[in-house]
Biopython code that builds the backbone (N, CA, C, O; Angstrom):
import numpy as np
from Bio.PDB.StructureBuilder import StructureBuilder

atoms = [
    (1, "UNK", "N", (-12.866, -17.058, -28.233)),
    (1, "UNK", "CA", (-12.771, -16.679, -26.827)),
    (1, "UNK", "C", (-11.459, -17.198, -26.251)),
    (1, "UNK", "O", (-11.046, -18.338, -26.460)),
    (2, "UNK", "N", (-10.756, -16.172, -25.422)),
    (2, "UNK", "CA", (-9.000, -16.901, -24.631)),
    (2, "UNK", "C", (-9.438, -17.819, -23.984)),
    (2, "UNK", "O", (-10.642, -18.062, -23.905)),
    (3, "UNK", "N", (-8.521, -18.488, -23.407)),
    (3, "UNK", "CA", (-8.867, -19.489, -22.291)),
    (3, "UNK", "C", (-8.790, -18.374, -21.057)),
    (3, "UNK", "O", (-8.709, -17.279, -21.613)),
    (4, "UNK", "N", (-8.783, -18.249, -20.034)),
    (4, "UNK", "CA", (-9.101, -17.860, -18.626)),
    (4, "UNK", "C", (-8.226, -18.727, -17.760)),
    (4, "UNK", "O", (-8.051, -19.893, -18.114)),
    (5, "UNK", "N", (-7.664, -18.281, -16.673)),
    (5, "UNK", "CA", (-7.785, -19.210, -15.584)),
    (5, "UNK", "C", (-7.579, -18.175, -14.351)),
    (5, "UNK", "O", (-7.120, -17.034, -14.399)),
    (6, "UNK", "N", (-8.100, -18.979, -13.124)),
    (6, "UNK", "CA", (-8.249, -17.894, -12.256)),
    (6, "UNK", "C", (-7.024, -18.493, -10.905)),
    (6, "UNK", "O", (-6.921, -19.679, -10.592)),
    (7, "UNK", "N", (-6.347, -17.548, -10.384)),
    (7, "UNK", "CA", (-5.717, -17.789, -9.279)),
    (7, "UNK", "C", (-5.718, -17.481, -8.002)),
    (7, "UNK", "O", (-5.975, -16.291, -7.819)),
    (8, "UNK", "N", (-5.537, -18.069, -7.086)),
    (8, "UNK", "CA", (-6.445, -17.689, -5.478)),
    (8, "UNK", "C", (-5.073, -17.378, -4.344)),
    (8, "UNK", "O", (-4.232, -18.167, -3.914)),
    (9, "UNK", "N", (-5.167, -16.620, -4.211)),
    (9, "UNK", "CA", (-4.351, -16.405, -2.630)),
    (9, "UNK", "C", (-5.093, -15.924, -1.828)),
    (9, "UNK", "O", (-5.859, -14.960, -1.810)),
    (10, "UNK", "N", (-4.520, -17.400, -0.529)),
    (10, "UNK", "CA", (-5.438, -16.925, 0.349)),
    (10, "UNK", "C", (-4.579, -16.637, 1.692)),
    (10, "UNK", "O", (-3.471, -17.168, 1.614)),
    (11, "UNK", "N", (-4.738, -16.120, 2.584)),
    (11, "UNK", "CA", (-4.405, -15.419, 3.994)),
    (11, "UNK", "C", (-5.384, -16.266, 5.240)),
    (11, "UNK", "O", (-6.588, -16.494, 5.351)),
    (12, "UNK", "N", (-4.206, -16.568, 6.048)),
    (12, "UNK", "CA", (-5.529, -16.977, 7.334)),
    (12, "UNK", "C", (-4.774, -16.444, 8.574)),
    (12, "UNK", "O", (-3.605, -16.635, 8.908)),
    (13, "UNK", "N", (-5.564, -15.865, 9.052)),
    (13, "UNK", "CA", (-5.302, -14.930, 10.478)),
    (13, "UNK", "C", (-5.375, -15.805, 11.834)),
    (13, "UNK", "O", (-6.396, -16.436, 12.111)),
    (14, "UNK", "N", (-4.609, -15.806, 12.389)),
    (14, "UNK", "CA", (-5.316, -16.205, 13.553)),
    (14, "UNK", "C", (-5.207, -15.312, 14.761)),
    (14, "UNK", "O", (-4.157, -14.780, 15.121)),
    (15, "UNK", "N", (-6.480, -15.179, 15.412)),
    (15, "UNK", "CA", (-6.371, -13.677, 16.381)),
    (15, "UNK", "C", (-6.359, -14.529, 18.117)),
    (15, "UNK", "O", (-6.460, -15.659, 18.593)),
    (16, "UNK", "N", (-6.183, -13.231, 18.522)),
    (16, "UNK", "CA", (-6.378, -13.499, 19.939)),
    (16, "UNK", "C", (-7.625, -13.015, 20.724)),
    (16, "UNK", "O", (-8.497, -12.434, 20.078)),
    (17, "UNK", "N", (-7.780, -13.187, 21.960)),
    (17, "UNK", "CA", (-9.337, -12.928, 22.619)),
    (17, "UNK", "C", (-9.588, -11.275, 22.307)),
    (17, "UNK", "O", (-10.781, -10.992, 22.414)),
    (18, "UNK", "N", (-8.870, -10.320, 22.006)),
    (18, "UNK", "CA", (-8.968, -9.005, 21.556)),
    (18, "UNK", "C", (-8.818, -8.237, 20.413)),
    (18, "UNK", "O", (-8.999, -7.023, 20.326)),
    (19, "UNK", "N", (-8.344, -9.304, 19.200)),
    (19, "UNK", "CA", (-8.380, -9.762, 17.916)),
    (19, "UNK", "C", (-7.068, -8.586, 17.172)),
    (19, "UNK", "O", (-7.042, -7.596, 16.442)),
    (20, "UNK", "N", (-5.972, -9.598, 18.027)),
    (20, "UNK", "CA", (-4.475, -9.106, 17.334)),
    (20, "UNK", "C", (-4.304, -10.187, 16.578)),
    (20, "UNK", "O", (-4.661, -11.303, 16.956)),
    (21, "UNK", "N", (-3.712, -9.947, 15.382)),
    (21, "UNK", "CA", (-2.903, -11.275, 15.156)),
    (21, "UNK", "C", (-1.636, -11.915, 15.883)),
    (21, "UNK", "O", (-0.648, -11.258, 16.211)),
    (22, "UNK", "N", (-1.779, -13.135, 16.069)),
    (22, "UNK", "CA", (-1.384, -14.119, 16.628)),
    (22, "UNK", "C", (-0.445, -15.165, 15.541)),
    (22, "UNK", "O", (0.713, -15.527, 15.746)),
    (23, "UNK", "N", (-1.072, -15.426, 14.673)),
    (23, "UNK", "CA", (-0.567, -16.152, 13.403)),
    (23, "UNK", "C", (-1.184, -15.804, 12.351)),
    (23, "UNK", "O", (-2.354, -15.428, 12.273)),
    (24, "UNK", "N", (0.027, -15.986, 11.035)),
    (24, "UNK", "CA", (-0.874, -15.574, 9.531)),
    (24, "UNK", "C", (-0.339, -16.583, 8.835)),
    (24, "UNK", "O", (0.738, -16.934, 9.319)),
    (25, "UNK", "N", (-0.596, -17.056, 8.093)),
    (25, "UNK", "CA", (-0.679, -17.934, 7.084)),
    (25, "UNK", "C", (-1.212, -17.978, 5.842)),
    (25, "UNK", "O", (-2.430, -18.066, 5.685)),
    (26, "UNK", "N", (-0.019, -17.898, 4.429)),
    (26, "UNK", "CA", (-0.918, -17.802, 3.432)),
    (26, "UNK", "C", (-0.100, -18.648, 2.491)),
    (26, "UNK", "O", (1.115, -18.842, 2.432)),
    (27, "UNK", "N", (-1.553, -19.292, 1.456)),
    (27, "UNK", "CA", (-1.330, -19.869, 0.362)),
    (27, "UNK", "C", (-1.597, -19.122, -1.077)),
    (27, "UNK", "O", (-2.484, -18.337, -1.413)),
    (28, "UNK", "N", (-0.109, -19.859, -2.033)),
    (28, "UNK", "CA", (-0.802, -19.200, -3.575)),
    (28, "UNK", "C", (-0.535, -20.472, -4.057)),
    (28, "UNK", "O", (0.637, -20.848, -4.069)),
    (29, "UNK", "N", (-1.505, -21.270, -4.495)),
    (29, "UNK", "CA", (-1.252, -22.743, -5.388)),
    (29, "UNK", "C", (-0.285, -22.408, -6.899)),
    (29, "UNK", "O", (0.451, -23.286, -7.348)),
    (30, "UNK", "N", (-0.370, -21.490, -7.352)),
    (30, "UNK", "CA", (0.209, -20.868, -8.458)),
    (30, "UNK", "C", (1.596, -20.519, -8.262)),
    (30, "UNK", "O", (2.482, -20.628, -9.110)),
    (31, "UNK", "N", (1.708, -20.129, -7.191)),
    (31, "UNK", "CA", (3.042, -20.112, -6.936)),
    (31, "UNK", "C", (4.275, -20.936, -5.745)),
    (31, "UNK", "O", (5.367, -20.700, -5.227)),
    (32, "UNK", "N", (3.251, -21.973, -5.777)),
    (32, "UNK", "CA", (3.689, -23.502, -4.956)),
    (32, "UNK", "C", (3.712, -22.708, -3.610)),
    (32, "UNK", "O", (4.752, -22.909, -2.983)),
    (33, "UNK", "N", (3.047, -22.068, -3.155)),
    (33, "UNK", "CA", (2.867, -21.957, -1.632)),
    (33, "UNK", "C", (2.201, -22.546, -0.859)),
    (33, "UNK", "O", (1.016, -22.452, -1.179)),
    (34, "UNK", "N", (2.361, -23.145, 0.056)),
    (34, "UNK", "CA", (1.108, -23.771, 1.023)),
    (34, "UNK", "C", (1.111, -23.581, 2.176)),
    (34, "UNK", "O", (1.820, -24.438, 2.704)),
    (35, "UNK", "N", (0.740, -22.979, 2.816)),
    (35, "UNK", "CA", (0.149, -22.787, 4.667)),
    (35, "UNK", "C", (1.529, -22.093, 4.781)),
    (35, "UNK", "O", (1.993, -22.296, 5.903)),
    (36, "UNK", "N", (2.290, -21.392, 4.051)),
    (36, "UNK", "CA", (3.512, -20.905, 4.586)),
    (36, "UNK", "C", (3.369, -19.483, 5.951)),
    (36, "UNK", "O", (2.394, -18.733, 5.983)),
    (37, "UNK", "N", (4.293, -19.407, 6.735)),
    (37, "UNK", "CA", (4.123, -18.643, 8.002)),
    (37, "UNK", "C", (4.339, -17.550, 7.417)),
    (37, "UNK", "O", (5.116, -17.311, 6.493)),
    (38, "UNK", "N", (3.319, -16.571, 8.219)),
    (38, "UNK", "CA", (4.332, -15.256, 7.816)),
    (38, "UNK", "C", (4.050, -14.269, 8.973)),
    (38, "UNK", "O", (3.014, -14.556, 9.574)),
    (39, "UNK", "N", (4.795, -13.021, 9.511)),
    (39, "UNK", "CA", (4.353, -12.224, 9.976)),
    (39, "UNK", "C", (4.089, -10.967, 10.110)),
    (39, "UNK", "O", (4.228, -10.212, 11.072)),
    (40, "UNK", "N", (3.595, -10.765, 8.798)),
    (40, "UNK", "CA", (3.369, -9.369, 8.761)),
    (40, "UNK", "C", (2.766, -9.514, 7.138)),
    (40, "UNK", "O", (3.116, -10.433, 6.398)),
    (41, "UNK", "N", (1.764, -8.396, 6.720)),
    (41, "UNK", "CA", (1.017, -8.537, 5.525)),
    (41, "UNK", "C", (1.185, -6.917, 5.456)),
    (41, "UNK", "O", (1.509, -6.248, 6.438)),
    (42, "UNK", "N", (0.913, -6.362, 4.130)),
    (42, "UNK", "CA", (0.500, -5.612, 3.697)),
    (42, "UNK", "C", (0.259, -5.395, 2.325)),
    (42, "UNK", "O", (1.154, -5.455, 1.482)),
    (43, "UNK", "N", (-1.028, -5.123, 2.053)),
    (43, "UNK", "CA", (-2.311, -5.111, 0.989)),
    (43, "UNK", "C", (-2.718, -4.170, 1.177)),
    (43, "UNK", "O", (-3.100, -3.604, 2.201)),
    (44, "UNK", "N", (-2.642, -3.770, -0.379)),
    (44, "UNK", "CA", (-3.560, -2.697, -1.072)),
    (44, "UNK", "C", (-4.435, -2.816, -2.170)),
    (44, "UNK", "O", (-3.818, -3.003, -3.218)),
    (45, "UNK", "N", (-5.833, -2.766, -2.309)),
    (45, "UNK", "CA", (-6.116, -2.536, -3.295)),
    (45, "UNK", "C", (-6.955, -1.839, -4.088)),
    (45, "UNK", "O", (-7.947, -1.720, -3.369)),
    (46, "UNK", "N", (-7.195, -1.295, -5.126)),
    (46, "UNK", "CA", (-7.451, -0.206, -6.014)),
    (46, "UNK", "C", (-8.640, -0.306, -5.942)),
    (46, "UNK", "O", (-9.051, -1.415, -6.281)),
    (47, "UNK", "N", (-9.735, 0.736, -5.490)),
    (47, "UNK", "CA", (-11.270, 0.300, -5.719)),
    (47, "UNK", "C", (-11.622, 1.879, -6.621)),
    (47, "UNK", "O", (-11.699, 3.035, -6.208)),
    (48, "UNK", "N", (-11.773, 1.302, -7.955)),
    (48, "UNK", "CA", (-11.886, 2.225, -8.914)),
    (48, "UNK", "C", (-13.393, 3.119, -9.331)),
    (48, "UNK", "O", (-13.671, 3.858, -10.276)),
    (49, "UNK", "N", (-14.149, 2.654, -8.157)),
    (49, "UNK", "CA", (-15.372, 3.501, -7.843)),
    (49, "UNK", "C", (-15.175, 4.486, -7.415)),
    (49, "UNK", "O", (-15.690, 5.413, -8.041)),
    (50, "UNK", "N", (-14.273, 4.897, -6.035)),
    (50, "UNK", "CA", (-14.226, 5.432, -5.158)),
    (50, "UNK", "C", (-12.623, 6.314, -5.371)),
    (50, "UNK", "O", (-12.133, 7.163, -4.627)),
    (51, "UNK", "N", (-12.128, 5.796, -6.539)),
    (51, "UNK", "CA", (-10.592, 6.069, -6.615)),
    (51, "UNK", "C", (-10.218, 6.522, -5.736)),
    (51, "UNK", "O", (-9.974, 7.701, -5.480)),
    (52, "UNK", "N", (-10.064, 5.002, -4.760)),
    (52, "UNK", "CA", (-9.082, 5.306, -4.001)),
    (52, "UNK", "C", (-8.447, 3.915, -3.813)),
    (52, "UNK", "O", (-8.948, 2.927, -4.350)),
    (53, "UNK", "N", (-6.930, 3.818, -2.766)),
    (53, "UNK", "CA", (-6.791, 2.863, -2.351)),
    (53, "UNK", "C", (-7.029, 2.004, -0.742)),
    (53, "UNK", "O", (-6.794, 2.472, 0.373)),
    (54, "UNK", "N", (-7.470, 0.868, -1.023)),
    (54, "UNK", "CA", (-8.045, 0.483, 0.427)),
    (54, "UNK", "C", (-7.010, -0.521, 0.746)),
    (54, "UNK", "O", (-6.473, -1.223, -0.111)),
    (55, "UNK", "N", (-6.750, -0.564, 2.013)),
    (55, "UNK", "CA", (-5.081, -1.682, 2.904)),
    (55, "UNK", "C", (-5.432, -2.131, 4.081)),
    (55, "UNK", "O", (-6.060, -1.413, 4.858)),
    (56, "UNK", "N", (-5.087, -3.349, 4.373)),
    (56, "UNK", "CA", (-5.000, -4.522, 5.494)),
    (56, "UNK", "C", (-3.494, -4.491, 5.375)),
    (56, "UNK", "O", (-2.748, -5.053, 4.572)),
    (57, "UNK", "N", (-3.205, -3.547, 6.558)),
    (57, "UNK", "CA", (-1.657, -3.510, 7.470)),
    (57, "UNK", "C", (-1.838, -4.676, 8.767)),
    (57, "UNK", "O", (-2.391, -4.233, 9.774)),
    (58, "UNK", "N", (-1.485, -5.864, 8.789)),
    (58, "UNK", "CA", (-1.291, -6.983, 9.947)),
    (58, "UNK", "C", (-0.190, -7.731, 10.128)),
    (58, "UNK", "O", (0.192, -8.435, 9.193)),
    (59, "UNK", "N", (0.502, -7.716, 11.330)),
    (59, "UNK", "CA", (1.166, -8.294, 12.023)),
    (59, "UNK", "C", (0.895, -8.797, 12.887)),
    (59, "UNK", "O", (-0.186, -8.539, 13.417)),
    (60, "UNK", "N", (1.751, -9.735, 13.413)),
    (60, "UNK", "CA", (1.601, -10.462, 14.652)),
    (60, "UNK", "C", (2.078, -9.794, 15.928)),
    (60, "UNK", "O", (2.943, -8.981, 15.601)),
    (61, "UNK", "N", (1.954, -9.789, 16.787)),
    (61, "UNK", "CA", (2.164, -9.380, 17.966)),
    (61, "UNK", "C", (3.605, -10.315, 18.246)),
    (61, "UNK", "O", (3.945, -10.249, 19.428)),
    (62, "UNK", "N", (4.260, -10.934, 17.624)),
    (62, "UNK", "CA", (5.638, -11.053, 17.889)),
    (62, "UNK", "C", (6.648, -10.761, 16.853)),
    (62, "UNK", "O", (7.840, -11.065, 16.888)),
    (63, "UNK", "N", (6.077, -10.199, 16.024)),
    (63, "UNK", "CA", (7.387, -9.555, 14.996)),
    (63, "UNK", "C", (8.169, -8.344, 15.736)),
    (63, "UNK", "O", (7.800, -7.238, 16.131)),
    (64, "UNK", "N", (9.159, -8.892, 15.750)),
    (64, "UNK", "CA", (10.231, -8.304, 16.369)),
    (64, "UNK", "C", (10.643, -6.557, 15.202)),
    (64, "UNK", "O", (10.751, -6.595, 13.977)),
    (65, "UNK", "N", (10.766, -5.468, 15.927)),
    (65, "UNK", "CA", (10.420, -4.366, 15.333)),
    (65, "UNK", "C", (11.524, -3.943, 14.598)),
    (65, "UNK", "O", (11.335, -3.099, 13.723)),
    (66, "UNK", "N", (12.472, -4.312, 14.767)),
    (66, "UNK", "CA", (13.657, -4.563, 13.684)),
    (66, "UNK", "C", (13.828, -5.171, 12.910)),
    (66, "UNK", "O", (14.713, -4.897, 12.099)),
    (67, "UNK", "N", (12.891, -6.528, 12.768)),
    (67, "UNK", "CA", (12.741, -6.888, 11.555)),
    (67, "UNK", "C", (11.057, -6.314, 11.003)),
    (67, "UNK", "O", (10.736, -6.862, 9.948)),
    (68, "UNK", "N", (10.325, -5.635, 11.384)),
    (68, "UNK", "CA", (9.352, -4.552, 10.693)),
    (68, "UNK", "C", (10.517, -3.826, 10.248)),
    (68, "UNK", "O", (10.506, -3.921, 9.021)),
    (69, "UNK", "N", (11.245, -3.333, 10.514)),
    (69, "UNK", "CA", (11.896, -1.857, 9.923)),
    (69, "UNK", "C", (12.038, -1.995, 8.784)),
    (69, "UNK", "O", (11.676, -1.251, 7.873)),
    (70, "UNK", "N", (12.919, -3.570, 8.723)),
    (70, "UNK", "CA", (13.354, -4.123, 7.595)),
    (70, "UNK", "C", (12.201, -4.074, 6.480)),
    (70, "UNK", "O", (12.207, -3.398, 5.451)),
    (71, "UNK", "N", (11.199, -4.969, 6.940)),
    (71, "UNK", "CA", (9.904, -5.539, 6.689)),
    (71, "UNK", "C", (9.823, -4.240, 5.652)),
    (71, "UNK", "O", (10.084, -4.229, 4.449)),
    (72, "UNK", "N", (9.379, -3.155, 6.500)),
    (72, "UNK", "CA", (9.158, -1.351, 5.696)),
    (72, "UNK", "C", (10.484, -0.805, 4.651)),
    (72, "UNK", "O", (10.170, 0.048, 3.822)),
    (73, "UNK", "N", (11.378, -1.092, 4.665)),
    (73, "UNK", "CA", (12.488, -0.556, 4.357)),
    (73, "UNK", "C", (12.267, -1.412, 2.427)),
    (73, "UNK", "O", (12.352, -0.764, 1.384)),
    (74, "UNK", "N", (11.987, -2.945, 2.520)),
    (74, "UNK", "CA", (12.056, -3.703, 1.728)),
    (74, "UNK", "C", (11.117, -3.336, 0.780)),
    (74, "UNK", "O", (11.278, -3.243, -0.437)),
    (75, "UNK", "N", (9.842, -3.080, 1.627)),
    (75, "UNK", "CA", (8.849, -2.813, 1.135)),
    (75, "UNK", "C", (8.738, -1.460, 0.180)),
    (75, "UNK", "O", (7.921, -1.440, -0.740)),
    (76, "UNK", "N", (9.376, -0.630, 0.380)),
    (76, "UNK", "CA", (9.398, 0.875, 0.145)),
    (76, "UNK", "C", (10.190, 0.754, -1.303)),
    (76, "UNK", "O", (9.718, 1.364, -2.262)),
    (77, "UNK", "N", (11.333, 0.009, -1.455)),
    (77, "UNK", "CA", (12.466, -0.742, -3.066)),
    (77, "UNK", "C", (11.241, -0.974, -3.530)),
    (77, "UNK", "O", (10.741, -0.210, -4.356)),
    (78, "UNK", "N", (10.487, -2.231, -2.991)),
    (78, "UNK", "CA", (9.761, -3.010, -3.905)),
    (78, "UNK", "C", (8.823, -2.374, -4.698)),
    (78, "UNK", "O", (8.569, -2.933, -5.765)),
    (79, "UNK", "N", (7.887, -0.701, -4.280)),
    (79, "UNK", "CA", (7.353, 0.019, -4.775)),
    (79, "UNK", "C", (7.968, 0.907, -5.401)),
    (79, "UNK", "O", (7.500, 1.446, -6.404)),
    (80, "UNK", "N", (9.048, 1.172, -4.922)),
    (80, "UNK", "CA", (9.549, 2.018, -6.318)),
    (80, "UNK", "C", (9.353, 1.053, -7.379)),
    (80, "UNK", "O", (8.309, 1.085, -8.030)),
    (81, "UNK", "N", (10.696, -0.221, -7.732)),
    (81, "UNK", "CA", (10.371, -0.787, -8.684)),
    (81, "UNK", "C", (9.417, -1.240, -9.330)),
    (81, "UNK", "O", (9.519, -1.636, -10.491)),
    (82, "UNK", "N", (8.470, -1.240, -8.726)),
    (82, "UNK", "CA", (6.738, -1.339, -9.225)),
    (82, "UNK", "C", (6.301, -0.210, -9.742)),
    (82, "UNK", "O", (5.543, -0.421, -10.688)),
    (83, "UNK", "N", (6.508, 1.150, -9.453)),
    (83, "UNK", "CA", (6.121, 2.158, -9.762)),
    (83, "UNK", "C", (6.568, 2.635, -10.846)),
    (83, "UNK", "O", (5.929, 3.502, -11.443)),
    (84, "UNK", "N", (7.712, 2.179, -11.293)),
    (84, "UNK", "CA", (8.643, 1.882, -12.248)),
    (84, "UNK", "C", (8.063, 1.808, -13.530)),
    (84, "UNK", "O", (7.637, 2.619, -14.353)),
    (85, "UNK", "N", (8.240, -0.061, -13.399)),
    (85, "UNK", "CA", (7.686, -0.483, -14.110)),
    (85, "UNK", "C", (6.238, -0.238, -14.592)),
    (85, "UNK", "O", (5.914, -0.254, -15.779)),
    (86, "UNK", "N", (5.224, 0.038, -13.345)),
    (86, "UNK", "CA", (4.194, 0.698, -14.231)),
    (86, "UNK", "C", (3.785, 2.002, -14.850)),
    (86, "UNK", "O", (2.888, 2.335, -15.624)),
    (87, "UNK", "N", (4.558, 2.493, -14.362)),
    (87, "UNK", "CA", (4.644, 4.187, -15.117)),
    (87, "UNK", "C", (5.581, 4.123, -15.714)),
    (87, "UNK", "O", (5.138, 4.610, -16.754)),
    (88, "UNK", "N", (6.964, 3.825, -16.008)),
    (88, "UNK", "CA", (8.069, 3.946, -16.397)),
    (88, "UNK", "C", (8.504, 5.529, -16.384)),
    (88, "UNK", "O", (8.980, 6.181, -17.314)),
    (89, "UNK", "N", (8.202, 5.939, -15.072)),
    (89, "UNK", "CA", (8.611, 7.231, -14.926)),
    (89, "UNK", "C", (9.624, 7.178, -13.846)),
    (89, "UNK", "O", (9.543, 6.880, -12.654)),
    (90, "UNK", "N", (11.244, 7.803, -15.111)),
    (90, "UNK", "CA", (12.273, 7.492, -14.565)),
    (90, "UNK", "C", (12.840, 8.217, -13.555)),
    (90, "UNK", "O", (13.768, 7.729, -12.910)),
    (91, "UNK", "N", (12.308, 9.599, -13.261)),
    (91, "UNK", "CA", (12.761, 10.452, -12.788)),
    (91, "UNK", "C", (11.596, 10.191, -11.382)),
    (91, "UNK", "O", (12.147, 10.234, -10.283)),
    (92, "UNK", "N", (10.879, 10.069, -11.379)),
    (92, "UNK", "CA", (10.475, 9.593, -9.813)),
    (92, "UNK", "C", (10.527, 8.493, -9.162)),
    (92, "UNK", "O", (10.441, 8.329, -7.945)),
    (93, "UNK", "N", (10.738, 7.368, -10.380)),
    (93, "UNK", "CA", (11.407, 6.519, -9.392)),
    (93, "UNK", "C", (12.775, 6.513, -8.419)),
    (93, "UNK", "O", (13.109, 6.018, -7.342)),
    (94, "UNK", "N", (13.300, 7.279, -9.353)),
    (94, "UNK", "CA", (15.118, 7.560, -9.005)),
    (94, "UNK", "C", (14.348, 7.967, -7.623)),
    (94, "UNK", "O", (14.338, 7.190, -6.669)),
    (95, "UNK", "N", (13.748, 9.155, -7.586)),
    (95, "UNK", "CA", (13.401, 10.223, -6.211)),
    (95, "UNK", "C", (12.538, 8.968, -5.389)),
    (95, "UNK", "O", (12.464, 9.254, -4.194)),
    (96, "UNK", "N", (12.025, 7.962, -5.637)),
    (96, "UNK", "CA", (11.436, 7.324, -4.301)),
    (96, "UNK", "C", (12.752, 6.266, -4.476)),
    (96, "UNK", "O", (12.430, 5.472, -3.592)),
    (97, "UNK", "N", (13.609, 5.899, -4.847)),
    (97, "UNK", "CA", (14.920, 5.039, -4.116)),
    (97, "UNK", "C", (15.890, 5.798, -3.784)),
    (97, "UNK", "O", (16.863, 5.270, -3.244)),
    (98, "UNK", "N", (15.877, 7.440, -4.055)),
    (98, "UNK", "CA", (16.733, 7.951, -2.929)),
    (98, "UNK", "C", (16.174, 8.093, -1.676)),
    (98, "UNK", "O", (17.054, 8.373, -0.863)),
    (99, "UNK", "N", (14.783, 7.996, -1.048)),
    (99, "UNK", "CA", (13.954, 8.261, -0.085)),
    (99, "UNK", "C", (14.236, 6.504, 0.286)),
    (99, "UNK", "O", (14.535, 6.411, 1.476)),
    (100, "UNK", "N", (14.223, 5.576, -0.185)),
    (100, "UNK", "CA", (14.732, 4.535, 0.636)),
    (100, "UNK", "C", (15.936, 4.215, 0.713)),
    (100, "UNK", "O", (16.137, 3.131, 1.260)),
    (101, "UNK", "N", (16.671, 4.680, 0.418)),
    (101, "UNK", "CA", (18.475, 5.085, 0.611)),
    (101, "UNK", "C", (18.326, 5.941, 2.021)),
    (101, "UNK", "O", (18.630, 5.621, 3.170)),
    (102, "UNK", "N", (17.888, 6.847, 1.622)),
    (102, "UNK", "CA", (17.685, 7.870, 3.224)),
    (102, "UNK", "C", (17.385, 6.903, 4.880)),
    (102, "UNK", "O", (17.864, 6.835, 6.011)),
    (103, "UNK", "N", (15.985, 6.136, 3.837)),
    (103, "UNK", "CA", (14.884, 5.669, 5.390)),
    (103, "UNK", "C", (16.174, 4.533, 5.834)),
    (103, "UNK", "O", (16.614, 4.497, 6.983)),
    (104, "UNK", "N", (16.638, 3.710, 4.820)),
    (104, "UNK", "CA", (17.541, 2.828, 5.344)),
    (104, "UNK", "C", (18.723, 3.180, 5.986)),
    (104, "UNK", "O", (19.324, 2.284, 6.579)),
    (105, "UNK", "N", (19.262, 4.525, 5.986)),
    (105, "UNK", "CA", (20.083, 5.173, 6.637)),
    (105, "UNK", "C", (19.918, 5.639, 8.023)),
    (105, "UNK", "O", (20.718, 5.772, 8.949)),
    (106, "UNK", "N", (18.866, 5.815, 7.924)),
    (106, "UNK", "CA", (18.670, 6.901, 9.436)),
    (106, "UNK", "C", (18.032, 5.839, 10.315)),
    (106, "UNK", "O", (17.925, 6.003, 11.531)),
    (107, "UNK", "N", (17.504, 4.477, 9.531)),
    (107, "UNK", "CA", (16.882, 3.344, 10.624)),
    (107, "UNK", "C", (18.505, 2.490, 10.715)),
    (107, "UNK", "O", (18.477, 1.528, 11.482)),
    (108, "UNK", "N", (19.842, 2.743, 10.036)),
    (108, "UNK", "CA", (20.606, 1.552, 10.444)),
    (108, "UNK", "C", (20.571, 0.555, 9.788)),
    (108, "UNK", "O", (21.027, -0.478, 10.279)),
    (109, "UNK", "N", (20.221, 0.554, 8.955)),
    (109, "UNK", "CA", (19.307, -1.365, 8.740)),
    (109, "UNK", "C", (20.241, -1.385, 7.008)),
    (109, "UNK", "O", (19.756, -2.311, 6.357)),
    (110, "UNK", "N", (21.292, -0.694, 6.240)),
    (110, "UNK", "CA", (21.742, -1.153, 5.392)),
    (110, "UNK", "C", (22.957, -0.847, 5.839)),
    (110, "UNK", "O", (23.952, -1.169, 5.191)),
]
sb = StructureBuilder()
sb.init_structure("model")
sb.init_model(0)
sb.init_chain("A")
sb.init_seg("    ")
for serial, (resi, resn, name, xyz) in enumerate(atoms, 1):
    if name == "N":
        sb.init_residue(resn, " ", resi, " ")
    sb.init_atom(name, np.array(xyz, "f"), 0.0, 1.0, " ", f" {name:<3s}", serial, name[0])
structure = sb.get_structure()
């Protein structure tokens, strides 16, 4: 039998009386994180019953919307190269980093 080990990231929200986020905070012990700030999350994940994907989009009510743009812009690379790597399908990745070549163009932000 392998050995196992299991790793935890965790997220802590903190809302307001109408339940925006206010503060987020998350730890990965695995990857030396602790109570670090953040403001803005986005999670997806695969529920292979239902094939589909399910997402917790949260921000804080003070992330400044130019740095969301960014936030989205970064985010959009980071899935190509993920998409990449897990399909290694070269010809659509090319086509989703010319689509963030574009988005980063027309928002300003490269």
């Amino acid at each position: 039998m392998a050995n196992t080990h299991t790793s935890k990231i965790d997220f802590t929200i903190e809302l307001d009386e109408n339940k925006v986020p206010e503060k987020i905070n998350w730890s990965a012990a695995d990857g030396g994180v602790k109570n670090a700030e953040a403001k803005s999350i986005m999670l997806s994940v695969w529920d292979p019953q239902a094939k589909e994907a399910l997402r917790i989009d949260l921000w804080t009510k003070d992330m400044p919307v130019e740095e969301m743009k960014v936030f989205f812009y970064q985010t959009l690379v980071a899935m190509a190269d993920t998409f990449h790597r897990a399909t290694n399908d070269d010809k659509m990745a090319a086509t989703m980093r010319d689509f963030t070549d574009y988005f980063a163009e027309k928002l300003a932000i490269k």
